[in-house]
N, C-alpha and C positions, 0 to 999 in steps of 0.2 A: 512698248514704244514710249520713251520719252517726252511727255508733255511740253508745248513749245513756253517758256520764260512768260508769263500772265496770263495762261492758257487756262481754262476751267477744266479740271480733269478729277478724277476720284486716286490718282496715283497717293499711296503714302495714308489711305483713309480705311477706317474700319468702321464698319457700321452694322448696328445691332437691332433691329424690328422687333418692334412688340407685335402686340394686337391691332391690326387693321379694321378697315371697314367691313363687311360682310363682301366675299366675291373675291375676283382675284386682282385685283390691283394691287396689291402688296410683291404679288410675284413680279409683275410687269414692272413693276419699281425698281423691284431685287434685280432682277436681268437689267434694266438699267444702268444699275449702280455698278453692276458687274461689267457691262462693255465700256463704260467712263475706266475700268482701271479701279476699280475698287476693292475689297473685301466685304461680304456679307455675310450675315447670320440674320439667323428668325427662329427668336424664340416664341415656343409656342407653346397653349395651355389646355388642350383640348383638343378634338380629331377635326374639327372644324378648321381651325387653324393650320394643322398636321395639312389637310385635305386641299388649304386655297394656295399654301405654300407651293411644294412640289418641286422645289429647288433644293441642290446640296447646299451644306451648310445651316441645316435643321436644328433645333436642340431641344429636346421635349425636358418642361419642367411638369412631373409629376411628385410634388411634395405637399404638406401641409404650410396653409398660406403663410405663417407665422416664420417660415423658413427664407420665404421668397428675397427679402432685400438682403440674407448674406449668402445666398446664393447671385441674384443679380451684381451682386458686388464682386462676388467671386469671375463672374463670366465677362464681368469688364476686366480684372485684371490679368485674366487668363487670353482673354482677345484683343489686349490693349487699345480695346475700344475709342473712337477719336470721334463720335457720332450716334448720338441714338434717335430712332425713329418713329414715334406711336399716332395711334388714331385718337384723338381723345387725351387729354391731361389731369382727368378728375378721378375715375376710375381708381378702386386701390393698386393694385397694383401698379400704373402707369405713375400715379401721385410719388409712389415710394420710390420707382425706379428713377423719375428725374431728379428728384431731391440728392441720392446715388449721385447722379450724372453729372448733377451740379458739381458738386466737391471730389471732383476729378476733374473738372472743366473739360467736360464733355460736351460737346453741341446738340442742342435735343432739337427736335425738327420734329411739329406737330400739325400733323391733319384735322381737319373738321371738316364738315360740311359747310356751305358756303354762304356766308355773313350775307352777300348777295343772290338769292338763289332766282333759277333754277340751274343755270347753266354757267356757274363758279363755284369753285370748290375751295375753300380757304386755306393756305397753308403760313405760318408762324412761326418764331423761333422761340420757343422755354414755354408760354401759356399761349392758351386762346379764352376767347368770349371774356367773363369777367376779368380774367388774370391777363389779357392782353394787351401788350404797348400801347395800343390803340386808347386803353380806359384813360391814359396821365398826358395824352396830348392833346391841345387844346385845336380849336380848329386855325386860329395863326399860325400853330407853327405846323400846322398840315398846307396852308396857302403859301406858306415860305419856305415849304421842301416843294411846290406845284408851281412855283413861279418861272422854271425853266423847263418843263416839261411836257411843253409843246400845246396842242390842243385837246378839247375836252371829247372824254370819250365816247361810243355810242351807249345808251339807255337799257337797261334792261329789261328781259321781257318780262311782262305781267303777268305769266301763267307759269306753274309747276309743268313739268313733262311728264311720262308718262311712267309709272310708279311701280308697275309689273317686276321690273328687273329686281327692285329693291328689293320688294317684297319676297321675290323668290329666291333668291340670295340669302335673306334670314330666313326661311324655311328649309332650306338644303343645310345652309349651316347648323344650326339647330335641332335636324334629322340626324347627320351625322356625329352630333356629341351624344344627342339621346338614343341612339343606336350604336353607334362605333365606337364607346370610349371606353373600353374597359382599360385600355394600358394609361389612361390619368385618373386613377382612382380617388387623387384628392382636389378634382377640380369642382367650382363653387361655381355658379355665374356670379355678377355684380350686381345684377338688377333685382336682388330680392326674391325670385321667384325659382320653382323649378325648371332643369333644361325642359321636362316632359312640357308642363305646363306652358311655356315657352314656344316652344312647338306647336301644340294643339291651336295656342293663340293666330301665331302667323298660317297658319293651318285652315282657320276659321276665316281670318281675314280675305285669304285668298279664294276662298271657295264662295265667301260671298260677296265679293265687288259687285256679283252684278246687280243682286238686291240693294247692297247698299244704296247703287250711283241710283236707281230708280228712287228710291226714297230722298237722296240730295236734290233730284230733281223738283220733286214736288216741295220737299223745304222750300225750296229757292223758288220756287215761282210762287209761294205764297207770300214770302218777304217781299218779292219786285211788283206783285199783284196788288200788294196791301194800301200803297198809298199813302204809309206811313215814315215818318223821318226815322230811323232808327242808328244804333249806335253799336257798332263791331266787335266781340270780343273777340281775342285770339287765343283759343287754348292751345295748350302744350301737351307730350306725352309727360306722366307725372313722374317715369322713372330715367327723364332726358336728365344728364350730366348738368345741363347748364342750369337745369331747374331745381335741381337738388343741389347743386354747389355756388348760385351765383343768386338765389334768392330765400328772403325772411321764410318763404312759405312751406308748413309741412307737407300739405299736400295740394294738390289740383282743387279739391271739397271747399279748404280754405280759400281757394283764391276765387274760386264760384261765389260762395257768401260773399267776400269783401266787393266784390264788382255787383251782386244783387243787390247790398246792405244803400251801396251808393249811390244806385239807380235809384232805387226807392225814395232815399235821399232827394235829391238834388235835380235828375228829370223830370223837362214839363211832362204833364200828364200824358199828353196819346204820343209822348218818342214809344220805341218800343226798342230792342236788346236783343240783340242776334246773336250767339256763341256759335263759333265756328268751329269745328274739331281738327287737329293734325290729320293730317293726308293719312298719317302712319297708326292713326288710334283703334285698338284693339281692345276698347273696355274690360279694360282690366280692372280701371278703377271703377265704374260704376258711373260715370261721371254724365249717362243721358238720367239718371234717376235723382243723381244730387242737384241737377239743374230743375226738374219737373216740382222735386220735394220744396226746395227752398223756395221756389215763384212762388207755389202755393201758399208759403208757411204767410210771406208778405203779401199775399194779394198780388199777384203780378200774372196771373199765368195766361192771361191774353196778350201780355204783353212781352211774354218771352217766346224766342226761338231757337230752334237747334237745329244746325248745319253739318250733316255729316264730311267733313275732307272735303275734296273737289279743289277746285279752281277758286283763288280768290279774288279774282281779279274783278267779276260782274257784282260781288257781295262790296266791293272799294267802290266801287263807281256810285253808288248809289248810298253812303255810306256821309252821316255827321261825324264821324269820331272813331276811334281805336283803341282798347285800350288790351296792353299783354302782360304778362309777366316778363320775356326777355328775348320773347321768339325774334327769329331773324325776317321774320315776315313782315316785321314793324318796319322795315323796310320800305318794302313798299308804300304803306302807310306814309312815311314821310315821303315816299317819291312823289307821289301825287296832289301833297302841299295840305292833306289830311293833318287835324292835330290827333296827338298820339300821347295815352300815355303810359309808362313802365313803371312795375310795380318790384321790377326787380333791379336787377344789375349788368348791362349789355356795352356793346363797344358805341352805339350810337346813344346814350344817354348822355347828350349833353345837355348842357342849358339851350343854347340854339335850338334843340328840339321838342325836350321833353320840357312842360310844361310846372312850375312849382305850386301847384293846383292839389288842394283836396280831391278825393274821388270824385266827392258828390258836389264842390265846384265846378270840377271836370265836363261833368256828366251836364249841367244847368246853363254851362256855356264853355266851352272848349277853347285853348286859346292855339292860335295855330304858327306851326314852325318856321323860322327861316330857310326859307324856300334856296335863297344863295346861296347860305352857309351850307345847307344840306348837300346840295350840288355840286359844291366844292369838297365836301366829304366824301360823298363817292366815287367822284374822281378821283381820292387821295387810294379811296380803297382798292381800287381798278389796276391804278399804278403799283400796288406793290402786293396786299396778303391773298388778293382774290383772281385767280387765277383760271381761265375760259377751260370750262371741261367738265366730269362728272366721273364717280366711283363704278358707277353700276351697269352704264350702255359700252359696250365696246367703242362706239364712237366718242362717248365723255373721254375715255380711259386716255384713247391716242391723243386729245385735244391738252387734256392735260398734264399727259406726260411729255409731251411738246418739248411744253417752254418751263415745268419745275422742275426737272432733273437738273438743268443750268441753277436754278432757284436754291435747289439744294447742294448741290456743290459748289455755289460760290462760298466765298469769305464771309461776305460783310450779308445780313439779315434784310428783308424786303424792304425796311424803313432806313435802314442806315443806304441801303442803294441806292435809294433814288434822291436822300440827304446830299448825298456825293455825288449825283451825277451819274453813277455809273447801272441805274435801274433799265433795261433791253426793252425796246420797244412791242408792248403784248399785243400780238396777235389775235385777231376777232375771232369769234364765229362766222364762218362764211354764208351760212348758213341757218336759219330757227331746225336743231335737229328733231325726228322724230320720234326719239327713245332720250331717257335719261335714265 
């Protein structure tokens, strides 16, 4: 059927999927893209992939990785590709595929996870995080594409959901490459590590949540028990995309010393130093021994703490300060009118929030954000790259394939929409879900 004269339709479109999230949202995309009227493919690199797909129009690339971008070049002009689709824009593969995509003026359409989390899922056109439109616009000219845009939106929740889905989604996937892959004999992961090792980790993780949450527990009530003013770090996993490509630091280790170095620095004597760990941390790196080693090295180790994941919403409330590398957690941090400061390179590092403070200035007096400006920035986010839903729960899935299917088959990119007028009014959560 003929699409009606300004109609959003996939007629005339070909689209090419890389590597998705873990789970099958990539397929639920795919069948999407395919009842709009589209052409699909998904290429994939592993049984994992092979496994979340499960649609025709498959295409296993089993070669040595040195081969990959004339190959990919080859599969655009063999599918006269008009669209490509990844999770992720740092990754080698994904890196080398849009740079391709570029120089055919191919539309690259990029997933992340969500700049506002828990229950937004972020989606972008060509980068995200450091590399995203979002880094070169100032917040004028985000109040001067909001100034017709009706009213401000609702608030987001304070708390992560519930983590299960994820978790088991990288342990299925990960089972199945380190068991089922014999027909990609030259696949690599990206993250440094073996599949096996990979597996045993989310393996490990899963098997003890429920030791861990007992031990978060008793962290946390010693921080809220203590009595003491203290000051938030946010750590990252050390082999997240955004931490390896959008910050000075080589590892996690490094950015532990630099936040202890400054504490020692520039904190009155009885603050005391919380480090929080990702929801998703699998100590790989080692990273509850480098925090115990360095407090000691400085004298500090009454005065540090370590927070396994959890919720971080009761460790804010009680909280002088934040400081991350580039997590999107810092979010919140500025929602709550918290000063914050970034040691890397994120889409909220403006001057309105992030402070041009030494560490160990930081750390001796904090200066705190434009509470406005901030407010106006999330609302700019709301309107256009962050989108109500999630990868992992069936409920995320239908919430955000919703309203980004329209997203992704329109013309014009989230920020030129709502420039022009022409950005569809996003639909809430109806509901705080119970899975994400």
């Amino acid at each position: 059927m003929k699409a009606k004269a300004g109609g959003i339709s996939g007629q005339d479109r070909r689209f090419l999927l890389l590597q998705g999230p873990h789970g099958p949202f990539f397929r639920a995309l795919g069948r999407m893209l395919g009842a709009a009227g589209a052409e699909v493919w998904r290429v994939g690199f592993n049984r994992g992939d092979e496994f979340f797909w499960g649609l025709p129009g498959y295409i296993p690339f089993d070669a040595p990785a040195e081969s990959w971008p004339a190959a990919f070049a080859a599969i655009c002009d063999e599918k006269r590709a008009t669209d490509l689709v990844l999770y992720g824009d740092t990754r080698p593969i994904h890196a080398q595929a849009i740079e391709i995509a570029r120089s055919r003026n191919i539309t690259v359409h990029v997933f992340e996870e969500g700049y506002l989390r828990p229950y937004w899922a972020t989606y972008e056109r060509g980068a995200t995080n450091g590399g995203s439109r979002l880094t070169g616009l100032s917040i004028r000219d985000m109040r001067r594409a909001l100034s017709a845009s009706g009213d401000e939106l609702p608030e987001a929740p304070a708390r992560w959901g519930d983590m299960r889905q994820h978790v088991f989604y990288g342990a299925l996937y990960h089972f199945m490459v380190l068991a089922l892959n014999r027909r990609y004999r030259h696949f690599s992961p990206h993250r440094g590590v073996t599949v096996a090792h990979e597996f045993r980790l989310h393996l490990r993780r899963l098997l003890l949540m429920p030791l861990h949450r007992i031990g978060r527990m008793i962290a946390t009530a010693r921080v809220h028990l203590g009595g003491f003013p203290y000051h938030l770090v946010l750590l990252q996993l050390e082999h997240d995309a955004s931490f390896q490509s959008h910050s000075d630091f080589a590892s996690m280790g490094d950015f532990v010393e630099t936040c202890l170095a400054g504490f020692a620095e520039g904190a009155p004597p009885h603050h005391h130093i919380v480090f929080k760990a990702h929801p998703l941390e699998d100590e790989r790196a080692g990273i509850v021994a480098l925090i115990r080693n360095q407090a000691n090295r400085l004298g500090l180790r009454d005065r540090v703490h370590f927070v396994r994941g959890g919720k971080l919403a009761r460790l804010l409330d009680g909280a002088r300060s934040a400081v991350t590398v580039n997590s999107t957690a810092g979010q919140q941090v500025l929602w709550r009118g918290l000063p914050l400061m970034a040691l890397g390179r994120a889409v909220y590092c403006k001057p309105e929030f992030v402070p041009d403070q030494t560490l160990a200035e930081f750390f001796a007096a904090p200066a705190r954000p434009d509470i406005a400006a901030y407010r106006d920035f999330r609302r700019y986010l709301l309107e256009t790259s962050q989108v109500p839903g999630g990868f992992y729960s069936s409920r995320g899935r239908r919430y955000l394939l919703r309203q980004v299917i329209d997203m992704v088959l329109a013309r014009e990119d989230p920020y030129d929409s709502l420039s022009q007028g022409k950005a569809a009014r996003r639909q809430q959560l109806a509901a705080e879900p119970r899975e994400h």
